[in-house]
Each structure stands twice: as structure tokens, then as C-alpha cells.
PAKOLVEX-5434 format. One line per field, with one value per residue (C-alpha): x, y, z; residue number from 0; residue in three letters; chain. Coordinates in pm, 1 decimal, always signed. Layout:
X <- c(X;...)
Y <- c(Y;...)
Z <- c(Z;...)
resi <- c(NUM;...)
resn <- c(ala;...)
chain <- c(A;...)
END
This chain:
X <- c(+7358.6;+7218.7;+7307.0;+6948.0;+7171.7;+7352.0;+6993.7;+6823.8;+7104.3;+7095.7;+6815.0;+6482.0;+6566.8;+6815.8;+6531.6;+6523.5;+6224.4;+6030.4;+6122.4;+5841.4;+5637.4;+5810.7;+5727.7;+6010.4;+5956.4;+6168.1;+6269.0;+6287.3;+6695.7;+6951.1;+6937.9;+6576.6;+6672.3;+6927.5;+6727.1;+6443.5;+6707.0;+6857.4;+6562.8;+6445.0;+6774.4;+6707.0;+6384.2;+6102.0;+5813.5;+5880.5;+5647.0;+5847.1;+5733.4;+5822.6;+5612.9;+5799.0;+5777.7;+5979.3;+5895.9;+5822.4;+6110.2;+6390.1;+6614.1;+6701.2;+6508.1;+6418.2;+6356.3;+6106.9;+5862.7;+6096.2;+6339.8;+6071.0;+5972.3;+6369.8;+6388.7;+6077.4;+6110.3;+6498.0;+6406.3;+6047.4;+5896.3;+5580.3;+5631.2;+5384.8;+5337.1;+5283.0;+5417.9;+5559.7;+5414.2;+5054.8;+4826.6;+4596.2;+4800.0;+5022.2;+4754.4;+4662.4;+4991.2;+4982.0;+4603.9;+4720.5;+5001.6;+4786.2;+4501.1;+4745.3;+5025.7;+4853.2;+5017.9;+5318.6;+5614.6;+5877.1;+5845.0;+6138.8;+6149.4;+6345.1;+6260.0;+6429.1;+6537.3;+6816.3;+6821.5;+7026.0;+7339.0;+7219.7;+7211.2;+6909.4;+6745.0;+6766.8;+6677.9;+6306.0;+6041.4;+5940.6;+6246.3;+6251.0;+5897.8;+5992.4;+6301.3;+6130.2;+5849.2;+5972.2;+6260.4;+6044.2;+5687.9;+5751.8;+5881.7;+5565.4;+5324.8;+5504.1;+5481.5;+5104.2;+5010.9;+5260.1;+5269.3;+4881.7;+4973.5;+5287.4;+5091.2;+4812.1;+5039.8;+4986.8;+5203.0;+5495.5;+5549.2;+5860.8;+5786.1;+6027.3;+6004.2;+6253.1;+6404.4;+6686.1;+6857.8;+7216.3;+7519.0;+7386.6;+7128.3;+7419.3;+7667.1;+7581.6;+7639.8;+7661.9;+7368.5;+7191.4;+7027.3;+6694.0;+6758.2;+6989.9;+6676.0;+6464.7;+6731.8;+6760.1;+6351.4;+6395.2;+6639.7;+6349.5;+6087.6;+6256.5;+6387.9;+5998.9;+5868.0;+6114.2;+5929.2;+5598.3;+5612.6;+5741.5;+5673.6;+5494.9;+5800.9;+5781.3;+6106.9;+6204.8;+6549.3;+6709.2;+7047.4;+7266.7;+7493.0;+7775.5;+7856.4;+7700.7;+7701.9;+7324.1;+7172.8;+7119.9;+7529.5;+7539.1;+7333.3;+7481.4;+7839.3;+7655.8;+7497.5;+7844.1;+7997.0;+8264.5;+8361.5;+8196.5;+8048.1;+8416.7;+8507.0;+8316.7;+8577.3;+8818.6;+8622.9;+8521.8;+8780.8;+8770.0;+8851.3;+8554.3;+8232.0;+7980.4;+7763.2;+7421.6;+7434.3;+7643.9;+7373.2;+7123.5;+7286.9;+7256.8;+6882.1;+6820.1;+6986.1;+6787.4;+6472.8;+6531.4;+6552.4;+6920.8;+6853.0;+6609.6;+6798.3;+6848.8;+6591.0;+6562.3;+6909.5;+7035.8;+7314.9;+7576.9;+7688.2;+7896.5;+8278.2;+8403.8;+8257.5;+8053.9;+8395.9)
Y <- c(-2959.6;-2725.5;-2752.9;-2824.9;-2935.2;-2619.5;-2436.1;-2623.2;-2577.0;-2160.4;-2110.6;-2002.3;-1962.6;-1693.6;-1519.9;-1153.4;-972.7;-1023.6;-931.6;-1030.9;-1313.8;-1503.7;-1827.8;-2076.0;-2342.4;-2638.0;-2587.5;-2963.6;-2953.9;-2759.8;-2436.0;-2409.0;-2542.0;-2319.0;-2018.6;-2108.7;-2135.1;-1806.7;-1626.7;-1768.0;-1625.4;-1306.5;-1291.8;-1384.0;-1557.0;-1875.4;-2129.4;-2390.0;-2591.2;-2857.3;-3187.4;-3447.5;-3648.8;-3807.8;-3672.7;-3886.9;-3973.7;-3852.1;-4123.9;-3980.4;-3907.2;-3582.5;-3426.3;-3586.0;-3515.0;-3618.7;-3397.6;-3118.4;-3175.5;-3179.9;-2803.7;-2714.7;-2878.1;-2717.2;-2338.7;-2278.4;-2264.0;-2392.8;-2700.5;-2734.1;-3028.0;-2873.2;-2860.1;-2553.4;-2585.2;-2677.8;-2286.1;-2416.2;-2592.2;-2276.9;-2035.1;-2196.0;-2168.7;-1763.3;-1755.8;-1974.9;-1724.3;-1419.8;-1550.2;-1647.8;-1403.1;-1121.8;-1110.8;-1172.7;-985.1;-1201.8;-1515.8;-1742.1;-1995.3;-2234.3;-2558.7;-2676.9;-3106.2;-3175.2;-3436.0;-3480.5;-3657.2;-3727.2;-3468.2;-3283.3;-3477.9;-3812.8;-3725.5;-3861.4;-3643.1;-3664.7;-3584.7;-3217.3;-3118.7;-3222.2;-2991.1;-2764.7;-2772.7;-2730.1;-2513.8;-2262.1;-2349.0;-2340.4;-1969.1;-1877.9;-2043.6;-1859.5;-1490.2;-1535.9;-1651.8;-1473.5;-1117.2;-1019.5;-1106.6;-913.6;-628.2;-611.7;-471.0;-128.9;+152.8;+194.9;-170.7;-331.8;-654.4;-943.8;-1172.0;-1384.6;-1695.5;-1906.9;-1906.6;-2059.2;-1985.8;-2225.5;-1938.5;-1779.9;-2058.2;-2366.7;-2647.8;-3031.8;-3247.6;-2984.7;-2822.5;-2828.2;-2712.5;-2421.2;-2332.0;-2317.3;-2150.4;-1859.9;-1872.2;-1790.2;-1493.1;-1342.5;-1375.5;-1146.8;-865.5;-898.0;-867.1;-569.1;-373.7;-483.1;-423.3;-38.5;+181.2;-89.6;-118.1;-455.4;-564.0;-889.7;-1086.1;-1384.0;-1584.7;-1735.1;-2027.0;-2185.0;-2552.7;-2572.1;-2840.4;-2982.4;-3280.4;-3149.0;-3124.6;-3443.7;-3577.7;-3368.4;-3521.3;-3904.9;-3750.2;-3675.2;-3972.9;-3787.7;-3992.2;-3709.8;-3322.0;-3259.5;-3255.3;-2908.8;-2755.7;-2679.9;-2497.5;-2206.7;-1950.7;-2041.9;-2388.5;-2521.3;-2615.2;-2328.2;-2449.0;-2366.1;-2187.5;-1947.2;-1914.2;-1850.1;-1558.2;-1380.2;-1437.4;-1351.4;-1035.0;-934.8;-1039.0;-770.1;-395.3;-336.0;-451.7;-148.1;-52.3;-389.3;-495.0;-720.9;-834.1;-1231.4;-1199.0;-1447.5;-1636.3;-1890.6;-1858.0;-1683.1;-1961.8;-1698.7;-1466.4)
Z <- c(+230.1;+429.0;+814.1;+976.4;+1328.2;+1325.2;+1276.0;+1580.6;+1785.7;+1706.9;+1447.9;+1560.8;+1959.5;+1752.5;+1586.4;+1733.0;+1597.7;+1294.5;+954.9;+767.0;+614.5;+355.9;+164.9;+20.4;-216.6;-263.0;+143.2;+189.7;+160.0;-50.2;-135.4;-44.2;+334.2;+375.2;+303.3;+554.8;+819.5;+713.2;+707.7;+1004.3;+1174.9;+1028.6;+1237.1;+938.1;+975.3;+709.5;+499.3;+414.9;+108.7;-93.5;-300.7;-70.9;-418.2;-686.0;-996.2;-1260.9;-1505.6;-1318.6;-1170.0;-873.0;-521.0;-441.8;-82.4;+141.5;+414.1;+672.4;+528.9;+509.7;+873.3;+1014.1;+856.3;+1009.3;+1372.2;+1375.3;+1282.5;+1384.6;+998.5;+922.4;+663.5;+402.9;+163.9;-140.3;-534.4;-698.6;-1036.5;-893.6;-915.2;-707.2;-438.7;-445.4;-388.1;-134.7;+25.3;-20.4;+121.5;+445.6;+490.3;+477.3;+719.2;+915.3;+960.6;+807.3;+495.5;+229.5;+196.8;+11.6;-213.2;-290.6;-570.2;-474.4;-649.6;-885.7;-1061.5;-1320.4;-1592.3;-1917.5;-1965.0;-2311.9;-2673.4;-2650.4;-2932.5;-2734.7;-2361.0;-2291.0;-2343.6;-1999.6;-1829.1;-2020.2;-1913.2;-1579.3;-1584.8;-1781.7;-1511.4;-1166.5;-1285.4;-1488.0;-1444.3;-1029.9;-1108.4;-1332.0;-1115.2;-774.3;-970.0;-1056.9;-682.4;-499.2;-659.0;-607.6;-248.2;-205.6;-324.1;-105.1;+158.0;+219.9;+66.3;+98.2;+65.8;+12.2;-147.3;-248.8;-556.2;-583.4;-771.0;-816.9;-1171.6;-1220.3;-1397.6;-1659.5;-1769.5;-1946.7;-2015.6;-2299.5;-2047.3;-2275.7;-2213.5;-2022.8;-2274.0;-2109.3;-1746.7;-1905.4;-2064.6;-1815.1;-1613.6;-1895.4;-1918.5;-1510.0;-1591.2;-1848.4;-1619.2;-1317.7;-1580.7;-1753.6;-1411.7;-1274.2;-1526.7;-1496.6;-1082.1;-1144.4;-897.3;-676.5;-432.3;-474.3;-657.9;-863.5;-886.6;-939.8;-803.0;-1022.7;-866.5;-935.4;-830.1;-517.1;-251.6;-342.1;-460.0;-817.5;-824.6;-708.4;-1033.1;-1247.4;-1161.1;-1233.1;-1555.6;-1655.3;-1534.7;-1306.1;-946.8;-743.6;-753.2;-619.7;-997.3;-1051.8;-772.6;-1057.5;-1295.0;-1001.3;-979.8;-573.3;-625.4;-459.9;-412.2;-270.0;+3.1;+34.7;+314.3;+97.8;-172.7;+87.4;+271.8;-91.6;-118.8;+255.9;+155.8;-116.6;+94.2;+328.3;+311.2;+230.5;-159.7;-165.5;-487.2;-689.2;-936.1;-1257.1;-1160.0;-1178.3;-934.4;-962.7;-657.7;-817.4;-649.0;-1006.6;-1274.7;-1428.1;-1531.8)
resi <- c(0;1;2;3;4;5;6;7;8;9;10;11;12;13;14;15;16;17;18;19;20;21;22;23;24;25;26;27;28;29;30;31;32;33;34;35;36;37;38;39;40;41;42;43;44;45;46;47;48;49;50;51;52;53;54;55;56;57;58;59;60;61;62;63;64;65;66;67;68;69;70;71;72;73;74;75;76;77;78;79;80;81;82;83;84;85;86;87;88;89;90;91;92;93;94;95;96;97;98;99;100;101;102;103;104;105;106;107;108;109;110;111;112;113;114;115;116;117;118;119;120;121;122;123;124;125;126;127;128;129;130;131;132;133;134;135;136;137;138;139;140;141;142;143;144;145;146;147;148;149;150;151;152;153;154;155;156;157;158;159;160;161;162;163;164;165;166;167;168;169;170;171;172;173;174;175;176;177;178;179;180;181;182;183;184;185;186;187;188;189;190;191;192;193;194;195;196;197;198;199;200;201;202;203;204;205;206;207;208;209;210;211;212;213;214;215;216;217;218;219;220;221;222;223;224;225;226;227;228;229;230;231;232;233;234;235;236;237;238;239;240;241;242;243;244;245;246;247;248;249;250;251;252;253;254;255;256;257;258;259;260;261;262;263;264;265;266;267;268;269;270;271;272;273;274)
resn <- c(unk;unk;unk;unk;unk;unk;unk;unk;unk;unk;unk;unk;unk;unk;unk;unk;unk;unk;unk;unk;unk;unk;unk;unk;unk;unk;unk;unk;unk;unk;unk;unk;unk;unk;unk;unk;unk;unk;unk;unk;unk;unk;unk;unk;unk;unk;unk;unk;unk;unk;unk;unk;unk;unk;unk;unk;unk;unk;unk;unk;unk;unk;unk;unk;unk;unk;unk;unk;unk;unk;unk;unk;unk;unk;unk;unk;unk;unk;unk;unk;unk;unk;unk;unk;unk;unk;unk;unk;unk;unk;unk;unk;unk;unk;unk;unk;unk;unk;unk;unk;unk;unk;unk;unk;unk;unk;unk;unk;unk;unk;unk;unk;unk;unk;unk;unk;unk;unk;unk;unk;unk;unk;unk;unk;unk;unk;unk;unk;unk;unk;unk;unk;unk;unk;unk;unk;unk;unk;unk;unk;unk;unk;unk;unk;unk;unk;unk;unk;unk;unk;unk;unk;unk;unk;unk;unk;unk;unk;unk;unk;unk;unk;unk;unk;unk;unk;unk;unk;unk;unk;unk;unk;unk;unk;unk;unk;unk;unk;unk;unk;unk;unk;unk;unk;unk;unk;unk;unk;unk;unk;unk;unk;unk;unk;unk;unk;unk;unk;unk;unk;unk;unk;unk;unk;unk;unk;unk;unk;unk;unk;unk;unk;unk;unk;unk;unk;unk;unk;unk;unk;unk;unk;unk;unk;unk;unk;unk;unk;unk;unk;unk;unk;unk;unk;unk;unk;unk;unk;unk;unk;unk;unk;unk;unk;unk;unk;unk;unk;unk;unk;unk;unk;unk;unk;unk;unk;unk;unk;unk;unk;unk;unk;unk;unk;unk;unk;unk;unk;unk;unk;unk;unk;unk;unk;unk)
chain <- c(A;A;A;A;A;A;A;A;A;A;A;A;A;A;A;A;A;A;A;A;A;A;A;A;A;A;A;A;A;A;A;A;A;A;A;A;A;A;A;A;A;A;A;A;A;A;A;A;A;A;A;A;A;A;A;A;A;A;A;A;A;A;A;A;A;A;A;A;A;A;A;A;A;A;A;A;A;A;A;A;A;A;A;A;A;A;A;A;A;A;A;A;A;A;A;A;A;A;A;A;A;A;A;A;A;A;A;A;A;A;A;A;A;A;A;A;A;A;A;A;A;A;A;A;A;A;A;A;A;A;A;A;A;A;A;A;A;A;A;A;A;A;A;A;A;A;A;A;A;A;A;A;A;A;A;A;A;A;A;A;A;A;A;A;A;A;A;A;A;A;A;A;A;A;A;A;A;A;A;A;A;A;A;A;A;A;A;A;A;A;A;A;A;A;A;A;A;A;A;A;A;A;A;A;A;A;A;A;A;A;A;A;A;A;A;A;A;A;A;A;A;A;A;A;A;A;A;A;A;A;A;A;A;A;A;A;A;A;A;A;A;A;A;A;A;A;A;A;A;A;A;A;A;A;A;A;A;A;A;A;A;A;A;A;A;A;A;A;A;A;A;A;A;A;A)
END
């Protein structure tokens, strides 16, 4: 999980300078945490969101207000109660951060659920649209909300779309069938969308994990019936688990101005699992 102690004990009294503005969804913990605190090291100006909610159908909790609030009071980020796949809650989100820090210059999409453990043909109905939702939907809903934003900067702007796919996007993982197809549906929206944003100098990719230290790989391992996410370890070239932290130093580095050239890409952070 992302290390929201280590963050308040160096995060935002760290922050040299401002970056940018940047919005993250799914910031509650994970992934999503760990790229509001390395942002916020970085010196950008954050909106951390997440639903604080349970969705329905999925049998496990997902992050809360508290935990929302911890990543927040620890790194200086504004939290923000709001869900991903909602257009109207989102563009809210994007009109708050222009009125009040003058504008948008990256968007990460960051939330993301798991469910399976069962043949395609037999998992519940509402456990795929939920996967289906937050995984792809969240991404959709971010581009249409987010993009008009991140080009209302001025020229020459250097705009940030951004989203988080996963090694499942190209691999036919058992019992998963849904989330790796929302995950390949994620990979087909950033390539559609490099194109689309041509010449804009706002750019669009994705980040493709491996097993990473989250609670997704947690419920994956009880999907699969396996002691522990430790069982994933083996299957990465590295022999571990990636933590988030990891994950998030890639997307912090494609949020800034160093990944100038990179666009359309899904750029595999996933400790070899991928080869």
C-alpha cells in the first residue's frame, strides 16, 4: 500500500515549486495514493478523488473517506468525494480545479475493482458491469471531462492524459475475463486518443502493472483461492511483488515534461511478467 506515513513525514513540506495542476482518481489507497504523494513530491498541485463506497456486487471493501482524508492531510492534496464513472460529478471535479488553481494540466485514471473467480458465463451480471465500469467507464468518463480542460491551456501546452491498464490487457488471465477486458478496452482508448489529440501537445498513455502490492491483488489471490498475493511473486521475472509506490514513480514521470516524446504507449511496469 502506498506509504501515507512516509508522505507526511516528507511529502508536501518536500514540495519545491509547482509543477502543475493534476487530478487523480481512485487516490483513496493503492496505486491511486501513491501517485498523489508522488506528485505532490514532485511539486504539483493534486485533487485527490475517490467514491469512498462499496460498489454494489463486489464482495470486498473498497477505499474509504478516512482513507481519502489520511492521503490528503499527509501530502497537502485536496480530497474530493467523488465517483469516476459519474460525468457530472467528474466535471465538476475539472471545473473546481480550474476556478481554483487556474487550470488542468494532467489527469490520472486511477480507479479501478476486480471480480471473477468464476468462467465468464457464470460470474453475476452485476459484478462485470461493475468491473467493466470503474475500470473502463472511469477512463471514458475522465477523457470526455478532463481533455476539453487540458486543452484550454494556452499554446504551447503540454497536457497529460493518463490511465492505468495492466498486464492483463495483453495476457488471457482465467476467471478474469471481464477486468482483462476492460483493461484491453483502456489500452484502445489511449492509442485512439494519441491520434485524436495530434498536434495539441497534449499527449495520452497508459501503465501496465504487474502484481502489485494493492488491494485488487489481494482479491485476486482469494478469487483464486491462493493463501496470499505473495503467490503472484513467482510468476514476475523479479520474484516479487511491485509496490505502488513503484507504479507511481512511472506515471509521475510521464506527467511531467521529460515524457515530451511518448504517446499512445501502455508502458509496462510489471517486474518482467509481461516478457
Amino acid at each position: 500500500m502506498a506509504d501515507v506515513a512516509a508522505a507526511d513525514a516528507g511529502g508536501a513540506a518536500g514540495v519545491s515549486g509547482v509543477s502543475g495542476v493534476a487530478i487523480v482518481t481512485g487516490a483513496a489507497r493503492g496505486i491511486g495514493a501513491a501517485t498523489v504523494i508522488g506528485l505532490r513530491r514532485a511539486g504539483w498541485t493534486v485533487v485527490a478523488v475517490d467514491a469512498c463506497a462499496d460498489a454494489p456486487g463486489l464482495p470486498y471493501a473498497l477505499g474509504t473517506r478516512a482513507q481519502l482524508e489520511a492521503v490528503a492531510a499527509a501530502t497537502g492534496a485536496e480530497a474530493v468525494v467523488a465517483d469516476a464513472t459519474d460525468v457530472d460529478a467528474m466535471a465538476a471535479v475539472v471545473d473546481a480545479a480550474e476556478t481554483r488553481h487556474g487550470g488542468l494540466d494532467a489527469f490520472v485514471a486511477g480507479a479501478g475493482v476486480i471480480a471473477g473467480g468464476v468462467p465468464l458465463w457464470e460470474m453475476p451480471r452485476e459484478q462485470e458491469r461493475a468491473v467493466l465500469s470503474v475500470c473502463l467507464d472511469g477512463v471514458l468518463v475522465g477523457a470526455r471531462v478532463a481533455i476539453p480542460a487540458l486543452l484550454r491551456r494556452p499554446e504551447p501546452r503540454r497536457g497529460r492524459f493518463l490511465a492505468l491498464a495492466s498486464t492483463a490487457a495483453a495476457r488471457g488471465l482465467p476467471l478474469l475475463a471481464a477486468y482483462c477486458a476492460a483493461k484491453a478496452g483502456v489500452v484502445g482508448v489511449v492509442r485512439a486518443l494519441a491520434v485524436e489529440l495530434r498536434g495539441t501537445g497534449v499527449s495520452a498513455n497508459a501503465v501496465s502493472p504487474g502484481s502489485t502490492r494493492t488491494a485488487i491483488l489481494d482479491e485476486t489471490a482469494r478469487l483464486y483461492g491462493l493463501p496470499s498475493a505473495e503467490s503472484f511473486a513467482s510468476q514476475q521475472p523479479l520474484e516479487r511483488l511491485l509496490d505502488p509506490e513503484e507504479v507511481a514513480a512511472l506515471l509521475v514521470w510521464l506527467a511531467g515534461p521529460e515524457s515530451s516524446a511518448l504517446t499512445g504507449a501502455a508502458v509496462p511496469v510489471d517486474g518482467g511478467l509481461s516478457v
